[in-house]
CHARMM internal coordinates of N, CA and C (Angstrom, degrees):
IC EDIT
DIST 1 N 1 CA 1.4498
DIST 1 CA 1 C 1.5242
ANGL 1 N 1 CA 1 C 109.02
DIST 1 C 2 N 1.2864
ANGL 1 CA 1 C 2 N 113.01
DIHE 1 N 1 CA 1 C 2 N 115.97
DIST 2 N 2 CA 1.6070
ANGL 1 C 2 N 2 CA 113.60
DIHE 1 CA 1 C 2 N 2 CA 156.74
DIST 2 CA 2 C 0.9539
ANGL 2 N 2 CA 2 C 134.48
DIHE 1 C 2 N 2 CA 2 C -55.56
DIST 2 C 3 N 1.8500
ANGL 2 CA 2 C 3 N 137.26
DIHE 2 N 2 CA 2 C 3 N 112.95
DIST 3 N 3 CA 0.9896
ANGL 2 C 3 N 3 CA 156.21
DIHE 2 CA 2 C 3 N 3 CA 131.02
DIST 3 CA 3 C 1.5642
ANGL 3 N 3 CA 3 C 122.90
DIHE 2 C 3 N 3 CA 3 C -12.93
DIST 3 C 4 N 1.4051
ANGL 3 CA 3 C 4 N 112.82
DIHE 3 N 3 CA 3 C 4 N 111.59
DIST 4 N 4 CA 1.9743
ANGL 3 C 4 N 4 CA 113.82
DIHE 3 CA 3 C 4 N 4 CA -166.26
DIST 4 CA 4 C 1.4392
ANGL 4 N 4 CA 4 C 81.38
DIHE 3 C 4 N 4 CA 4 C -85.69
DIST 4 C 5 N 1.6045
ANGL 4 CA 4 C 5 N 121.37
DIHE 4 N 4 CA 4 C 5 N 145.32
DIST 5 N 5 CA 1.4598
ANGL 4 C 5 N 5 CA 138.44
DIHE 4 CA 4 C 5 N 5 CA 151.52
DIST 5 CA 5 C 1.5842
ANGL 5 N 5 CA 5 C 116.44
DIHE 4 C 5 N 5 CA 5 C -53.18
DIST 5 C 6 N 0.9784
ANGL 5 CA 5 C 6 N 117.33
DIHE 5 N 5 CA 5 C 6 N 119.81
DIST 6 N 6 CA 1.2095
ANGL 5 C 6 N 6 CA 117.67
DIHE 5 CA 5 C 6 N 6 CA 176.44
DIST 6 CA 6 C 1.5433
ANGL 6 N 6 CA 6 C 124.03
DIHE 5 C 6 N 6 CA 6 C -17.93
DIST 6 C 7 N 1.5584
ANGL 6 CA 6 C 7 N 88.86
DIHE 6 N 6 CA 6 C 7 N -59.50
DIST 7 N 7 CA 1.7824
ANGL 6 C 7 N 7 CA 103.12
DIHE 6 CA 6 C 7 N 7 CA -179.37
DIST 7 CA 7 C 1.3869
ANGL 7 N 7 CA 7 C 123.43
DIHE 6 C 7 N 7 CA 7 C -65.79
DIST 7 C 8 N 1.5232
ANGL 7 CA 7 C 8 N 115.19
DIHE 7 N 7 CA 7 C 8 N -10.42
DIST 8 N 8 CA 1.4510
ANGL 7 C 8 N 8 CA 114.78
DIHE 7 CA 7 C 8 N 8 CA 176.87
DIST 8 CA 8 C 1.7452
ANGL 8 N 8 CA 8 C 104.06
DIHE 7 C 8 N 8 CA 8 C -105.42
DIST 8 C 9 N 1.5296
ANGL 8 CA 8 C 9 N 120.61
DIHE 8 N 8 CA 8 C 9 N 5.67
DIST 9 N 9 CA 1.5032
ANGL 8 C 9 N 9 CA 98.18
DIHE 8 CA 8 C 9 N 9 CA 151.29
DIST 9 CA 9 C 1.1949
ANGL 9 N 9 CA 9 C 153.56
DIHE 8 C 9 N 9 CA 9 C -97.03
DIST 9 C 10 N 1.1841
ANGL 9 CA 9 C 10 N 94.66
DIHE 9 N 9 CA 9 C 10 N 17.09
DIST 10 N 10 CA 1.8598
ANGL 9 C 10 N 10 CA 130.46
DIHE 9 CA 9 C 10 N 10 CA 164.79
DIST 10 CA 10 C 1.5741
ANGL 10 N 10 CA 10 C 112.88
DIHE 9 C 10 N 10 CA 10 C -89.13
DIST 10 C 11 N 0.8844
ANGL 10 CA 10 C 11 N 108.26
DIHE 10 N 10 CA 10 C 11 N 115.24
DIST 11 N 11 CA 1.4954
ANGL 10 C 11 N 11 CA 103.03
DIHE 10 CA 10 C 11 N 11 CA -171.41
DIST 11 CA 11 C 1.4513
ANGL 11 N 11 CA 11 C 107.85
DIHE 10 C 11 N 11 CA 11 C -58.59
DIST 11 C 12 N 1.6049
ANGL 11 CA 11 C 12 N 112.18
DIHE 11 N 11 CA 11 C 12 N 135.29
DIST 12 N 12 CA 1.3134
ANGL 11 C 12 N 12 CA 119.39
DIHE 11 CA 11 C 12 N 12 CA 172.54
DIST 12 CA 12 C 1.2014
ANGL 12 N 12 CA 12 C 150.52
DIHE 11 C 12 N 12 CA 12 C -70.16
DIST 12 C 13 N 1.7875
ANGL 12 CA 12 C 13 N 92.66
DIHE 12 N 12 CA 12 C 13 N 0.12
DIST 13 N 13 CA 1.5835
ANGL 12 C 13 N 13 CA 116.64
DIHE 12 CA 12 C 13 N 13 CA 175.24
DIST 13 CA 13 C 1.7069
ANGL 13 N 13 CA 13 C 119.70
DIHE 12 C 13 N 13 CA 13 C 82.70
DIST 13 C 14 N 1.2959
ANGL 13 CA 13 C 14 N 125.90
DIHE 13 N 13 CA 13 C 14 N -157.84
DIST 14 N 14 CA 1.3107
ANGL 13 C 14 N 14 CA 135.78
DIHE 13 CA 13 C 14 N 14 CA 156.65
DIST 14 CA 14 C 1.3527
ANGL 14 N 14 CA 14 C 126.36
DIHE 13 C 14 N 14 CA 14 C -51.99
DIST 14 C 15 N 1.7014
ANGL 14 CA 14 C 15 N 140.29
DIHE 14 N 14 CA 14 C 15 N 112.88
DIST 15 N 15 CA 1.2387
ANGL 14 C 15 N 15 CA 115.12
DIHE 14 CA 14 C 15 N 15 CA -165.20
DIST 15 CA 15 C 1.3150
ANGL 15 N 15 CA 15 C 127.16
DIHE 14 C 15 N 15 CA 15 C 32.02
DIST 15 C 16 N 1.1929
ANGL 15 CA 15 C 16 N 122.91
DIHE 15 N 15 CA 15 C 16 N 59.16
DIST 16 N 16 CA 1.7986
ANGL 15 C 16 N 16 CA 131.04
DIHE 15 CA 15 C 16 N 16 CA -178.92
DIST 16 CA 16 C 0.5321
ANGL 16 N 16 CA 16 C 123.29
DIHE 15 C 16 N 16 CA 16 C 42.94
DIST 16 C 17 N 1.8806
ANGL 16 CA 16 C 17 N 136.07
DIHE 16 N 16 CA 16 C 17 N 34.81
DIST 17 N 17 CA 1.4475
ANGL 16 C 17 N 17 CA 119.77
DIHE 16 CA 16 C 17 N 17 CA -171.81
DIST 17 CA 17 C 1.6252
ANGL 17 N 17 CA 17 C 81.40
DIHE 16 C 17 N 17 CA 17 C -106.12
DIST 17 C 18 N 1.3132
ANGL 17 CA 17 C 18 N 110.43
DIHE 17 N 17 CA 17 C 18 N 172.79
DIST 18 N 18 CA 0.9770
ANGL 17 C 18 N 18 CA 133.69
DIHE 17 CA 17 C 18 N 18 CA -174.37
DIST 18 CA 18 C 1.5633
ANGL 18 N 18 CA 18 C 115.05
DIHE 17 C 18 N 18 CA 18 C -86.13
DIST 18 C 19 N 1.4680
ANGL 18 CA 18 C 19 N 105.90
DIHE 18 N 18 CA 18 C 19 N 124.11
DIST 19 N 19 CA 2.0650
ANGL 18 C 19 N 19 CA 89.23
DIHE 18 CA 18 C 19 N 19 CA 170.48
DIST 19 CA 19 C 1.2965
ANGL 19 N 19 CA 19 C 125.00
DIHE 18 C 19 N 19 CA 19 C -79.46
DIST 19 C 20 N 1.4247
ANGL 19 CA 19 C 20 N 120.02
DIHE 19 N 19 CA 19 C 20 N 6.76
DIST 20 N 20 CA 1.6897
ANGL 19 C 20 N 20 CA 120.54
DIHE 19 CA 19 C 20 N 20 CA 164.36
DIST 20 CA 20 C 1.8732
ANGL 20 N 20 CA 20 C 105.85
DIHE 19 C 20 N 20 CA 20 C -80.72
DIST 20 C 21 N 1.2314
ANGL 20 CA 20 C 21 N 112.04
DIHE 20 N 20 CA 20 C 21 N -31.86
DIST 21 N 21 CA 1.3994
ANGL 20 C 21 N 21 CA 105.61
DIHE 20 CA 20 C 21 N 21 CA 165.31
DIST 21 CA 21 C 2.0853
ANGL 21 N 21 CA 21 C 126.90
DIHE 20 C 21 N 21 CA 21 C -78.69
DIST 21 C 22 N 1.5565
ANGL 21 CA 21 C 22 N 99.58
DIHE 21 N 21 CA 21 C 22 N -28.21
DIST 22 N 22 CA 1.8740
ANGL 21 C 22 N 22 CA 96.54
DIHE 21 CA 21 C 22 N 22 CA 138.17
DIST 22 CA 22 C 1.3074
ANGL 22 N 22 CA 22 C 131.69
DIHE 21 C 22 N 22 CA 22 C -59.71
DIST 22 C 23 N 1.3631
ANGL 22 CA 22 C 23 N 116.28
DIHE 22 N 22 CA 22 C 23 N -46.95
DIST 23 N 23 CA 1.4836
ANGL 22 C 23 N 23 CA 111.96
DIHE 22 CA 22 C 23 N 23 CA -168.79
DIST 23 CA 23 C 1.4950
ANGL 23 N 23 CA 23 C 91.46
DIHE 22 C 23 N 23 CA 23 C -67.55
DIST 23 C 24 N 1.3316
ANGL 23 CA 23 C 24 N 151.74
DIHE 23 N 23 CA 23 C 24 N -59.32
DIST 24 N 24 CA 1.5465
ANGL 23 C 24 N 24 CA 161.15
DIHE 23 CA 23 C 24 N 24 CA -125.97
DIST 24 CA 24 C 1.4466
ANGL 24 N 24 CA 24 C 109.07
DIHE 23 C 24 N 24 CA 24 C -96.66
DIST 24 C 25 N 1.5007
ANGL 24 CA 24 C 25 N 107.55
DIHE 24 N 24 CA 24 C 25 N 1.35
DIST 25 N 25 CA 1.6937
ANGL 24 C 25 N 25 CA 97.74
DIHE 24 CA 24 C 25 N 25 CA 162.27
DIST 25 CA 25 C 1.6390
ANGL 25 N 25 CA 25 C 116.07
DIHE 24 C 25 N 25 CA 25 C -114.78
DIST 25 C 26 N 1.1537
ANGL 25 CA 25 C 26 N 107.05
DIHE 25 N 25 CA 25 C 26 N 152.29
DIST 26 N 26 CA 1.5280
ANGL 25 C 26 N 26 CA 117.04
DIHE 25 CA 25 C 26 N 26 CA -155.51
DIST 26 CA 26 C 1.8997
ANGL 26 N 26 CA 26 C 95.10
DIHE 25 C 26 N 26 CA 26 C -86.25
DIST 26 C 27 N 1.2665
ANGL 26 CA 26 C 27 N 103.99
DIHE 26 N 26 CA 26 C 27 N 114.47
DIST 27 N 27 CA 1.4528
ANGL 26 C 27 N 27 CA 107.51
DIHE 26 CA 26 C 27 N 27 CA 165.99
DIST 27 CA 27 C 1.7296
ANGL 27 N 27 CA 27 C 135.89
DIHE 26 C 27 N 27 CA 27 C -50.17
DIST 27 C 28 N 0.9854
ANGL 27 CA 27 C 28 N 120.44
DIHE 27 N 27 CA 27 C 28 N 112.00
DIST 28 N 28 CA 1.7068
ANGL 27 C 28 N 28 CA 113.28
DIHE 27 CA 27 C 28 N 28 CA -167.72
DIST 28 CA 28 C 1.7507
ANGL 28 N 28 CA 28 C 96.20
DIHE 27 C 28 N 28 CA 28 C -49.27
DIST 28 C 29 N 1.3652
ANGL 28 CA 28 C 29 N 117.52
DIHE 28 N 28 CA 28 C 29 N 148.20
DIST 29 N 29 CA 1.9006
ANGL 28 C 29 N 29 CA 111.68
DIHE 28 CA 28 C 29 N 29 CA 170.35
DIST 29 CA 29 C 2.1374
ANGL 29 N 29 CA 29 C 98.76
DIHE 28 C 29 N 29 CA 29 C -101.83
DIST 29 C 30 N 1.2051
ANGL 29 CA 29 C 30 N 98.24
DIHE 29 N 29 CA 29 C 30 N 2.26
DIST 30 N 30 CA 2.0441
ANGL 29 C 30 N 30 CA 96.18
DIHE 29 CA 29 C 30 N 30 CA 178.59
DIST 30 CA 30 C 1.6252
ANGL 30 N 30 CA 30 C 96.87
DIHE 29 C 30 N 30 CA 30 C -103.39
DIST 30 C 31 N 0.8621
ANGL 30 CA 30 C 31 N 114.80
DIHE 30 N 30 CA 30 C 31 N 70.13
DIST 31 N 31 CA 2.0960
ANGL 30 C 31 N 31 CA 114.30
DIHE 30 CA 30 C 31 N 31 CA 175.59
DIST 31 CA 31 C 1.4334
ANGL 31 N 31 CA 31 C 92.95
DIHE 30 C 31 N 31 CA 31 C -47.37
DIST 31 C 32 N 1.3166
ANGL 31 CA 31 C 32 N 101.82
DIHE 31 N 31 CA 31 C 32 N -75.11
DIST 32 N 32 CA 1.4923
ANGL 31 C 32 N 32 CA 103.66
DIHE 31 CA 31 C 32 N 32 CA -169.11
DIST 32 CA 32 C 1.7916
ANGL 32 N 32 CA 32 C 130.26
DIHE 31 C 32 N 32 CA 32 C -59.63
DIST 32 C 33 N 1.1856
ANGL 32 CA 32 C 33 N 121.70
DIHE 32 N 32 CA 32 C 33 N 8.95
DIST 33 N 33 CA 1.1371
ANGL 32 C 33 N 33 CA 129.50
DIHE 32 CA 32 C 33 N 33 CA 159.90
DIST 33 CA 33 C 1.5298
ANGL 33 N 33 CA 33 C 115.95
DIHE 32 C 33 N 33 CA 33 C -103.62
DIST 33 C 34 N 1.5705
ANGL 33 CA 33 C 34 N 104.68
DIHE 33 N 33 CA 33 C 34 N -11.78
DIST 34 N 34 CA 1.2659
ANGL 33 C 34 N 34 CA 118.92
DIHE 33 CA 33 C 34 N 34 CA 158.00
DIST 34 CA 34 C 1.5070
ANGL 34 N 34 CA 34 C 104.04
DIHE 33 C 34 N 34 CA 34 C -44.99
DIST 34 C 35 N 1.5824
ANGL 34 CA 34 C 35 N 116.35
DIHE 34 N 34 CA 34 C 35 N -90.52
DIST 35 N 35 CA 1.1620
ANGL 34 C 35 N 35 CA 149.80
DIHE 34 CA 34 C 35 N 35 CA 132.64
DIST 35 CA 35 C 1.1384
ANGL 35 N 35 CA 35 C 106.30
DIHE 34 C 35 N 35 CA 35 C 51.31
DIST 35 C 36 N 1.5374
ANGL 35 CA 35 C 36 N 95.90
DIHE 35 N 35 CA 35 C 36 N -93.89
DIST 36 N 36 CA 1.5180
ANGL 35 C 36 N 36 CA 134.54
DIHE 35 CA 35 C 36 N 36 CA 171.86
DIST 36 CA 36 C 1.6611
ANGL 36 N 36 CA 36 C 104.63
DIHE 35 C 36 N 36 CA 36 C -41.09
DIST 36 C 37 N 1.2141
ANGL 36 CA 36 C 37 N 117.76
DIHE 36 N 36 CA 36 C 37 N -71.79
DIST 37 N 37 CA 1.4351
ANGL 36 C 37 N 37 CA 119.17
DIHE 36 CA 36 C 37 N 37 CA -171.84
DIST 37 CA 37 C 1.4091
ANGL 37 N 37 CA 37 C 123.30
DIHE 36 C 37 N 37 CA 37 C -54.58
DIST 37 C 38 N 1.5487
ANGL 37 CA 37 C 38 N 105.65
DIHE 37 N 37 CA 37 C 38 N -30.38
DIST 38 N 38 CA 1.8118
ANGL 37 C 38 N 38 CA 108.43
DIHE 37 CA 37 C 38 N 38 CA 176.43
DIST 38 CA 38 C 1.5364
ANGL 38 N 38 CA 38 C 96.63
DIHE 37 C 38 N 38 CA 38 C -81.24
DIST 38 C 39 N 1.4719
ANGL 38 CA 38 C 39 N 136.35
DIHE 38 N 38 CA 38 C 39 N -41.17
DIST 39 N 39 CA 1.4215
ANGL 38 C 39 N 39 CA 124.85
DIHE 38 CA 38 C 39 N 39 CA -178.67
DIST 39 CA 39 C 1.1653
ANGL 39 N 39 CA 39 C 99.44
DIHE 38 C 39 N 39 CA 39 C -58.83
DIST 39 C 40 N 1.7206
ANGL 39 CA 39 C 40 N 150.55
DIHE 39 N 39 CA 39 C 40 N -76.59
DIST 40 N 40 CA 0.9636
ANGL 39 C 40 N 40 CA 141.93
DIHE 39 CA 39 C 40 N 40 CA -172.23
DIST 40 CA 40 C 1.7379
ANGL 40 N 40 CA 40 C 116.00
DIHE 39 C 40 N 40 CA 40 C -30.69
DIST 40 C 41 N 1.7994
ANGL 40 CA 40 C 41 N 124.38
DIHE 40 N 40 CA 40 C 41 N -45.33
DIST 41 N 41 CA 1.3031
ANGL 40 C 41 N 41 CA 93.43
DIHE 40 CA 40 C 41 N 41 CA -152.46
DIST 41 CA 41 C 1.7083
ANGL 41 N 41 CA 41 C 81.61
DIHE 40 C 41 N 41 CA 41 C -96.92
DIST 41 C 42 N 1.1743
ANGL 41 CA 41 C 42 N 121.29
DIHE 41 N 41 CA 41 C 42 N 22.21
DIST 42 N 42 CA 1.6473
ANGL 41 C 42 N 42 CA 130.76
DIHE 41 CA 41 C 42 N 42 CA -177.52
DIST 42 CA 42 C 1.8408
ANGL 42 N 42 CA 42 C 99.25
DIHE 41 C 42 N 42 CA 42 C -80.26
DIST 42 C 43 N 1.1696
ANGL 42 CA 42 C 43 N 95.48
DIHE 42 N 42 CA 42 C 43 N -36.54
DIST 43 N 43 CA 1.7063
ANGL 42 C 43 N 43 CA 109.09
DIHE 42 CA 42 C 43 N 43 CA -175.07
DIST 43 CA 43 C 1.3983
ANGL 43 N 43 CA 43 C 116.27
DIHE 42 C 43 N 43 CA 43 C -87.02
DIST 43 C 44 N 1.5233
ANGL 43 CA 43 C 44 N 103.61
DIHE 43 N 43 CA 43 C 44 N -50.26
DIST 44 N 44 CA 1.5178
ANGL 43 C 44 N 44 CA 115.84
DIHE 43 CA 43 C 44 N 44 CA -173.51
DIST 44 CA 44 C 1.8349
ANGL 44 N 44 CA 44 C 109.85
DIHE 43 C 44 N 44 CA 44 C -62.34
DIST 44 C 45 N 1.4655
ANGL 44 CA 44 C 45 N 110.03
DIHE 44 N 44 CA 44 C 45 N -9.44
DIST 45 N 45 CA 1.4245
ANGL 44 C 45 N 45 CA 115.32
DIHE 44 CA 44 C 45 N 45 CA -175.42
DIST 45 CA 45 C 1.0609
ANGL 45 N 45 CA 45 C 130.76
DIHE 44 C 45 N 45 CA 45 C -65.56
DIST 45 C 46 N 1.2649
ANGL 45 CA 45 C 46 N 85.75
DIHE 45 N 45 CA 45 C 46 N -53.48
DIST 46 N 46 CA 1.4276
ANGL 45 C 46 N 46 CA 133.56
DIHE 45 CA 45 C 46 N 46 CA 173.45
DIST 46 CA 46 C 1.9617
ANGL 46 N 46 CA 46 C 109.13
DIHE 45 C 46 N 46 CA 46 C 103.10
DIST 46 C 47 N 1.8165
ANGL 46 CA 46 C 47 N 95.26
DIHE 46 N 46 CA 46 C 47 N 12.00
DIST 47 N 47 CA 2.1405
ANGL 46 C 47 N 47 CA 90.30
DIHE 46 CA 46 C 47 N 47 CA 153.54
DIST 47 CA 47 C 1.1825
ANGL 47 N 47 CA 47 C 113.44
DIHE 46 C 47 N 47 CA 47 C -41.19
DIST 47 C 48 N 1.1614
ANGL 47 CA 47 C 48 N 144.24
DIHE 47 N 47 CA 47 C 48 N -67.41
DIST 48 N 48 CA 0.9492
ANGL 47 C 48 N 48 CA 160.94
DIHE 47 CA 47 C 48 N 48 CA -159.13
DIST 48 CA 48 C 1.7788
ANGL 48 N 48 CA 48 C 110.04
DIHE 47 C 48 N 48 CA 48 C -39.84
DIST 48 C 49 N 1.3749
ANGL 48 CA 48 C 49 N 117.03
DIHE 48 N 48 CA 48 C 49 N -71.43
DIST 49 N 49 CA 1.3244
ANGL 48 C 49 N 49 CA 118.30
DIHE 48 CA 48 C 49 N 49 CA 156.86
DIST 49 CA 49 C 1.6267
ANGL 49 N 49 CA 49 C 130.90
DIHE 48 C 49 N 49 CA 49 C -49.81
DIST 49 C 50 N 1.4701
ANGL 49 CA 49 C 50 N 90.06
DIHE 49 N 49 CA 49 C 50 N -34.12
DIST 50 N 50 CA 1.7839
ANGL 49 C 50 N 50 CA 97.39
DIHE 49 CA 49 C 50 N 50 CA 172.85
DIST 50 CA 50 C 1.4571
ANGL 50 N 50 CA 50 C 110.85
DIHE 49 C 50 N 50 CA 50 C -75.07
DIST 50 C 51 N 1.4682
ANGL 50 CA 50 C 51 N 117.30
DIHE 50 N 50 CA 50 C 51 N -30.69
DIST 51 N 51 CA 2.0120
ANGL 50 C 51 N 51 CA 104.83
DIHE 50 CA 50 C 51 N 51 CA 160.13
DIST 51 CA 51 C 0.7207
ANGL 51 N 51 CA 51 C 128.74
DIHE 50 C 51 N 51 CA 51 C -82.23
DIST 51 C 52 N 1.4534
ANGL 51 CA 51 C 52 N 116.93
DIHE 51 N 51 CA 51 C 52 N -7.22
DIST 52 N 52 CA 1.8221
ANGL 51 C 52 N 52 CA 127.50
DIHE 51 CA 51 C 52 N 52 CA 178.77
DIST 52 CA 52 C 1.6470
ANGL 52 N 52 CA 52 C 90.95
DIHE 51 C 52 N 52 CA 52 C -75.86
DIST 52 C 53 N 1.4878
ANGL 52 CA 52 C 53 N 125.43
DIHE 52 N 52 CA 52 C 53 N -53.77
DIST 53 N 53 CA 1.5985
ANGL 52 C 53 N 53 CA 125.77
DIHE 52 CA 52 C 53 N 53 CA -154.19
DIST 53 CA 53 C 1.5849
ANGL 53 N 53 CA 53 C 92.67
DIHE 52 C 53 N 53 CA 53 C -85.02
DIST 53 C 54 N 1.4993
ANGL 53 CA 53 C 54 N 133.28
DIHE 53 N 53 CA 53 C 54 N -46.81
DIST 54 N 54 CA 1.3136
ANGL 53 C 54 N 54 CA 106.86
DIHE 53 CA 53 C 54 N 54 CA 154.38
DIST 54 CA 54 C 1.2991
ANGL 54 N 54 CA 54 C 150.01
DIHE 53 C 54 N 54 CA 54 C -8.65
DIST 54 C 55 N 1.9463
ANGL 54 CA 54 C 55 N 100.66
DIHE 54 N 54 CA 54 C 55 N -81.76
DIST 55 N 55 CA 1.2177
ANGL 54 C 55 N 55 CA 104.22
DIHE 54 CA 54 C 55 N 55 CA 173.33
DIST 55 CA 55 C 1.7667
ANGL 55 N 55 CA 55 C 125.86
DIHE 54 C 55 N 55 CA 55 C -58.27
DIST 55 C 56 N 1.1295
ANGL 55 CA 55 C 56 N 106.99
DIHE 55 N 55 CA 55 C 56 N -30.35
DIST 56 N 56 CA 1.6358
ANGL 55 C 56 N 56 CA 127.04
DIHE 55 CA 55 C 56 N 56 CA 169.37
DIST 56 CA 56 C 1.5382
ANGL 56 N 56 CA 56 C 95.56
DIHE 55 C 56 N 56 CA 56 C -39.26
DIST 56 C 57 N 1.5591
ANGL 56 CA 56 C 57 N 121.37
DIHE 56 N 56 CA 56 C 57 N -69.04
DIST 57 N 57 CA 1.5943
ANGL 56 C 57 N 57 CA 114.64
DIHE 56 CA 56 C 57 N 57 CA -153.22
DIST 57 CA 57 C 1.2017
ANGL 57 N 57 CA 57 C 84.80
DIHE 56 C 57 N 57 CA 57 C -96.54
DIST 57 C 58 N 1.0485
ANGL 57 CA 57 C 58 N 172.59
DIHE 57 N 57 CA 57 C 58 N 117.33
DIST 58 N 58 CA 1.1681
ANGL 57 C 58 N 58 CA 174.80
DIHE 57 CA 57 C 58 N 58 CA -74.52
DIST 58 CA 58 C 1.9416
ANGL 58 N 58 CA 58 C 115.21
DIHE 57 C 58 N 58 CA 58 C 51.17
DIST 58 C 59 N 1.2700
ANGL 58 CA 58 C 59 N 82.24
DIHE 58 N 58 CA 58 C 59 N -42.44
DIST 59 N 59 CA 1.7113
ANGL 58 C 59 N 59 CA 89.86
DIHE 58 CA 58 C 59 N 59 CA 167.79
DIST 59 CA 59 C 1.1698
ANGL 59 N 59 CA 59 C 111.74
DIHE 58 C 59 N 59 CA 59 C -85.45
DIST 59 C 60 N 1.4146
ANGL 59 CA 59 C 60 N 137.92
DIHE 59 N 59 CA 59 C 60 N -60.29
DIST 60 N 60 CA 0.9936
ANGL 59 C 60 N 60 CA 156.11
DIHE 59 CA 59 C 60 N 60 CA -154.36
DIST 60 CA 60 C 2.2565
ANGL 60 N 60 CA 60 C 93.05
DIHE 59 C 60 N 60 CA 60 C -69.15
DIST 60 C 61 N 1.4082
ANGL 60 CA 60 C 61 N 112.80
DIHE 60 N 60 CA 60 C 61 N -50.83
DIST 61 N 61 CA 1.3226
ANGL 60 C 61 N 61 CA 109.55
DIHE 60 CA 60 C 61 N 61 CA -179.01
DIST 61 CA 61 C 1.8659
ANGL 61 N 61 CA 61 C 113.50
DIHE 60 C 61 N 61 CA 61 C -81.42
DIST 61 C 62 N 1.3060
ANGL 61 CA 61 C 62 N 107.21
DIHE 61 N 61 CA 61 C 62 N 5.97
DIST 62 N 62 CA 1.6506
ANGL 61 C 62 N 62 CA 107.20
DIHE 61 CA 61 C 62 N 62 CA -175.37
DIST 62 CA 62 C 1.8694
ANGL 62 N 62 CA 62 C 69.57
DIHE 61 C 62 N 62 CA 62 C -111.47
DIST 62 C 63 N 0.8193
ANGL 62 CA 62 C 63 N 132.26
DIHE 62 N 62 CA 62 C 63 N -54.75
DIST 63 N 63 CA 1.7155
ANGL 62 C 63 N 63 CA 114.52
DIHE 62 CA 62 C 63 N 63 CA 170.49
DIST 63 CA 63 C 1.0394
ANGL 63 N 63 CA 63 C 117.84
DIHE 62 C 63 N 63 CA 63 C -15.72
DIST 63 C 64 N 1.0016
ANGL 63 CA 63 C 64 N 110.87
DIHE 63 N 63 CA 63 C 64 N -97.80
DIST 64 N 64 CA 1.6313
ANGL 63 C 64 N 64 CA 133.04
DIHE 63 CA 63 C 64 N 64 CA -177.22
DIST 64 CA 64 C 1.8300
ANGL 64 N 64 CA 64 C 108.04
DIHE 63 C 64 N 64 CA 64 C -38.95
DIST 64 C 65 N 1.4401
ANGL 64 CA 64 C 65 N 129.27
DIHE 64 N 64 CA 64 C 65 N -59.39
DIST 65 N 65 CA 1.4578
ANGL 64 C 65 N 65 CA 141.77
DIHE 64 CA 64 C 65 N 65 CA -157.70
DIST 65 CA 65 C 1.3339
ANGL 65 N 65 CA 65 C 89.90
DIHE 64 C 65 N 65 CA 65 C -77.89
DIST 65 C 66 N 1.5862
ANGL 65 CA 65 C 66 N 139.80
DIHE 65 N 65 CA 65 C 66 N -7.80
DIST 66 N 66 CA 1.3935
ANGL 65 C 66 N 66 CA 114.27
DIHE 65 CA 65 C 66 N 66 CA -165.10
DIST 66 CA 66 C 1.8937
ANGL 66 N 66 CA 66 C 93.55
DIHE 65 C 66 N 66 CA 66 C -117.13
DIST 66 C 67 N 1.4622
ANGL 66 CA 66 C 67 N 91.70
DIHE 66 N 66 CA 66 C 67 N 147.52
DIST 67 N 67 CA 2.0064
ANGL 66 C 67 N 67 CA 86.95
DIHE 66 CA 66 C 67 N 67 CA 166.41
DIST 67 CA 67 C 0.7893
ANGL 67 N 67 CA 67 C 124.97
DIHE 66 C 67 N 67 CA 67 C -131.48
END
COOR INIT
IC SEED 1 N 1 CA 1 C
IC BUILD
């Protein structure tokens, strides 16, 4: 009978990270300036236009290829 390693009877969490390295980071208390700050550099990138012109040819070529 195989013997489990110590370290794998703690559950390993999400993709193996560990939940002592979740619990051990300090939560921001401004979510919403969170928020705010990823929409801004979401815009300032210019992603924002690149999923707009995406979804555009993406429609426009499932247009055309379908009958």
């Amino acid at each position: 009978m195989k013997r489990i390693a110590t370290k794998y009877m703690l559950y390993p969490g999400l993709f193996g990270i560990s939940l002592w390295v979740i619990f051990a980071q300090q939560p921001s208390p401004d979510i919403l300036a969170d928020i705010s700050n990823a929409w801004s550099n979401f815009v300032s990138s210019g992603q924002l236009v690149a999923m707009i012109i995406g979804m555009v040819l993406g429609y426009l070529i499932r247009m055309f290829t379908s009958y």
